[in-house]
C-alpha positions in Angstrom: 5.7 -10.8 -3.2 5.6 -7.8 -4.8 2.3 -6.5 -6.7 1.3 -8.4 -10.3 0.3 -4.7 -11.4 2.5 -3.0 -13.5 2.5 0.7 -14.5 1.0 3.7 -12.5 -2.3 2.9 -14.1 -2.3 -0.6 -13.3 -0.8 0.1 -9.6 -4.0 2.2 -9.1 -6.4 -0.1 -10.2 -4.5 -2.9 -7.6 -5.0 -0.5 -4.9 -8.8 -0.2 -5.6 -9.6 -3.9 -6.5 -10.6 -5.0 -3.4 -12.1 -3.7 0.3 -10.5 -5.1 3.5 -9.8 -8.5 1.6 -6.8 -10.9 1.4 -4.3 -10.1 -1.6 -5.3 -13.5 -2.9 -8.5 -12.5 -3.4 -6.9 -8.8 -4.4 -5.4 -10.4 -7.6 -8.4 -12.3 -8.0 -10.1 -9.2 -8.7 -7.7 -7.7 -10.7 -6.7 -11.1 -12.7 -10.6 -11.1 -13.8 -10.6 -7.0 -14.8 -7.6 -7.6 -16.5 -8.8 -10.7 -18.6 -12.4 -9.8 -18.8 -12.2 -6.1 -19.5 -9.0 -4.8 -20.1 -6.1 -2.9 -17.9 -6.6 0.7 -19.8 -8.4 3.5 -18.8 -10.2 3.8 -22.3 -11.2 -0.3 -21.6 -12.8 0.7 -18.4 -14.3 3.8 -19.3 -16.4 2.1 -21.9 -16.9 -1.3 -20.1 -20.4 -1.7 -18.4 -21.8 -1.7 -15.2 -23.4 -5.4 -16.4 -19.8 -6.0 -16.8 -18.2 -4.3 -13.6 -20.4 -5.1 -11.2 -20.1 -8.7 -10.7 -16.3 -8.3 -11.1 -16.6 -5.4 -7.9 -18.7 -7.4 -6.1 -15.7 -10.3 -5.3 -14.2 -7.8 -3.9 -16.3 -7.2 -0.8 -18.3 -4.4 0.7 -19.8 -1.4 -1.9 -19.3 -3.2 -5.0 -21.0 0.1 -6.8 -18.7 2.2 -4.9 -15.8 0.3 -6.2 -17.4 0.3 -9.5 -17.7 4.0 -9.5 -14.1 4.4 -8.4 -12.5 2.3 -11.5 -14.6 4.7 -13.8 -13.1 7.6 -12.0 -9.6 6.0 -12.2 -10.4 5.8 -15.7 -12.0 9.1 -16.9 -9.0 11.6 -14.6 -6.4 9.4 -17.1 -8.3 9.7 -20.0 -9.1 13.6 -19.0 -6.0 14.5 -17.9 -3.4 12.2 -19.0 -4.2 11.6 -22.4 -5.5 8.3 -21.5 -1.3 7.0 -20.9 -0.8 7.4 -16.6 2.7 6.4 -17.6 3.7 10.0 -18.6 4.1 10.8 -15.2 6.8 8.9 -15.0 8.7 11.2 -17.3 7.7 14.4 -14.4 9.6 15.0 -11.0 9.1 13.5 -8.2 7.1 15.7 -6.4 4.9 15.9 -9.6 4.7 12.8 -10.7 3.5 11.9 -6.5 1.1 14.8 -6.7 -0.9 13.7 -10.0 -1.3 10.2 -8.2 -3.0 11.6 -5.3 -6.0 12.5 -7.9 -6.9 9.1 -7.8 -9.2 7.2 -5.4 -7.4 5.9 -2.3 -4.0 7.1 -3.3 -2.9 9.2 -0.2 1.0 9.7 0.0 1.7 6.7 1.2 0.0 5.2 -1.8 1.5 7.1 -4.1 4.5 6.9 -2.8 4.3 2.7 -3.0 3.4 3.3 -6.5 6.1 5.2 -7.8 8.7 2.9 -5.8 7.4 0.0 -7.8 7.4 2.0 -11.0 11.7 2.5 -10.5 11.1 6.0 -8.7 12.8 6.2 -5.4 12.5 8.6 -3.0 12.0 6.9 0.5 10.5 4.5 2.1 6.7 4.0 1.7 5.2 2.4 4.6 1.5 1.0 4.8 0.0 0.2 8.1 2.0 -3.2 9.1 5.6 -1.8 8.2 4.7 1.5 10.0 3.5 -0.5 13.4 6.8 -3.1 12.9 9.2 0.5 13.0 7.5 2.0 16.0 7.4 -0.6 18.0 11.2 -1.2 17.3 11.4 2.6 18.7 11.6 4.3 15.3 8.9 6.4 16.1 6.0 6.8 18.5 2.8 5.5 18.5 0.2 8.7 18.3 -3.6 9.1 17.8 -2.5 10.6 14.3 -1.3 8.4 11.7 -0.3 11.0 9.6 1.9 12.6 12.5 3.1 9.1 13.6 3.8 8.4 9.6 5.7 11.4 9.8 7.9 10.7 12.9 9.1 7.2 11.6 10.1 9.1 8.1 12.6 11.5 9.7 13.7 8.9 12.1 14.9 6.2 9.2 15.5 8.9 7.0 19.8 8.5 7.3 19.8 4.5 7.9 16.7 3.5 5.2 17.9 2.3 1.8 19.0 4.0 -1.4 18.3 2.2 -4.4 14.5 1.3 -5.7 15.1 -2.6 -5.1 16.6 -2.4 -1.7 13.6 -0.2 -1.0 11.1 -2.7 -2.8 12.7 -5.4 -0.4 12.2 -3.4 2.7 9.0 -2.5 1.8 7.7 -6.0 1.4 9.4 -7.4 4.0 8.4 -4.6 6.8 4.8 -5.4 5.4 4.6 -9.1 5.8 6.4 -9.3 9.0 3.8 -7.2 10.4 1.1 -9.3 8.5 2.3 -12.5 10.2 4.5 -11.8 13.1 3.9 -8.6 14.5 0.2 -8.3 14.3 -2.0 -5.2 16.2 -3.4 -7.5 18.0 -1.5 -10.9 19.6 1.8 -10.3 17.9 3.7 -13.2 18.3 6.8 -11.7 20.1 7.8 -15.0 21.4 9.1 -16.3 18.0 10.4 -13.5 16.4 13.4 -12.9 15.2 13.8 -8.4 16.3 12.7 -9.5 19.5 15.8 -8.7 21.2 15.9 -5.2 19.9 12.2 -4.2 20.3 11.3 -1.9 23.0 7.7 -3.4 22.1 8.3 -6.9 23.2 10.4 -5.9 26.2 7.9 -4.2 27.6 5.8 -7.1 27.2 7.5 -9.7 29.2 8.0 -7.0 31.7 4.7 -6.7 32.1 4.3 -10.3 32.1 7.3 -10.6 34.7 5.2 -8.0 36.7 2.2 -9.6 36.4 3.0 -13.0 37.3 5.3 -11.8 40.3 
């Protein structure tokens, strides 16, 4: 499923809601902000921390961290984007990616997410279950670096990845949850899954299984 957020502004505030937390509980977090306070930066800004802070603390560890984030979120709109994120969807690409980066846990890959579910599409944004699904089908290799192993998998889908914002949307969420479900960092479950047969992942793990029980 794709996020409930809408609009940069809103996309941000998703990406901040929760720490290390189920998406249901994610929208949780949000669903309450939104109702309880308001989905604007001027809302935010002048909300309390009597109001925040219970809100933050469903959202797990560092509730006043979190707290402290939205208010940041809020004030670099207000300061520097007239209190409207969505003008930067009216800037290039590289700008618009760029001005999102400002924000609290928006790295490229973040911003790059964002802007894709805003319409804008340059690539394909890959969080940290897509990215292990493509390397371990041998679109890249697995480093100590994410960023250099992020980097890798780009060039390498660059000429067969999709075109157009929806196909991208789709690939996204569907490289995303089969990581989530099927091929997990830890006990992926190779045995029922449906790339099996062109993973160089999972045939290296029943060779080593053919090995081991030989």
């Amino acid at each position: 499923m794709p996020p409930p957020a809408q609009g940069p502004f809103a996309l941000v505030m998703w990406e901040n809601a929760c720490y290390l937390l189920p998406d249901t509980r994610r929208q949780e977090v949000f669903d309450a902000l939104r109702q309880k306070v308001g989905m604007s930066a001027a809302a935010i800004d002048s909300a309390s921390d009597a109001t925040l802070l219970p809100l933050a603390q469903r959202g797990g560890m560092r509730p006043e961290t979190r707290v402290f984030r939205w208010r940041e979120i809020a004030r670099i709109t207000l300061q520097q984007f007239g209190g409207d994120l969505d003008t930067i969807l009216t800037r290039p690409y590289s700008e618009a990616k760029k001005a999102l980066k400002q924000f609290p846990n928006i790295g490229d890959p973040g911003a790059e997410k964002i802007l894709l579910f805003c319409g804008m599409a340059s690539g394909l944004p890959l969080e940290s279950n897509g990215l292990r699904v493509l390397v371990r089908l041998g679109w890249g290799r697995s480093q100590k670096s994410y960023a250099a192993m992020y980097r890798d998998v780009q060039q390498n889908i660059a000429t067969v990845r999709p075109r157009n914002a929806t196909a991208l949307q789709e690939a996204f969420l569907l490289l995303r949850e089969h990581g989530r479900a099927t091929c997990k960092d830890k006990a992926p479950h190779c045995d029922r899954c449906s790339l099996a047969k062109g993973c160089e992942y999972a045939a290296h793990r029943v060779a080593a299984f053919l090995s081991s029980a030989g």
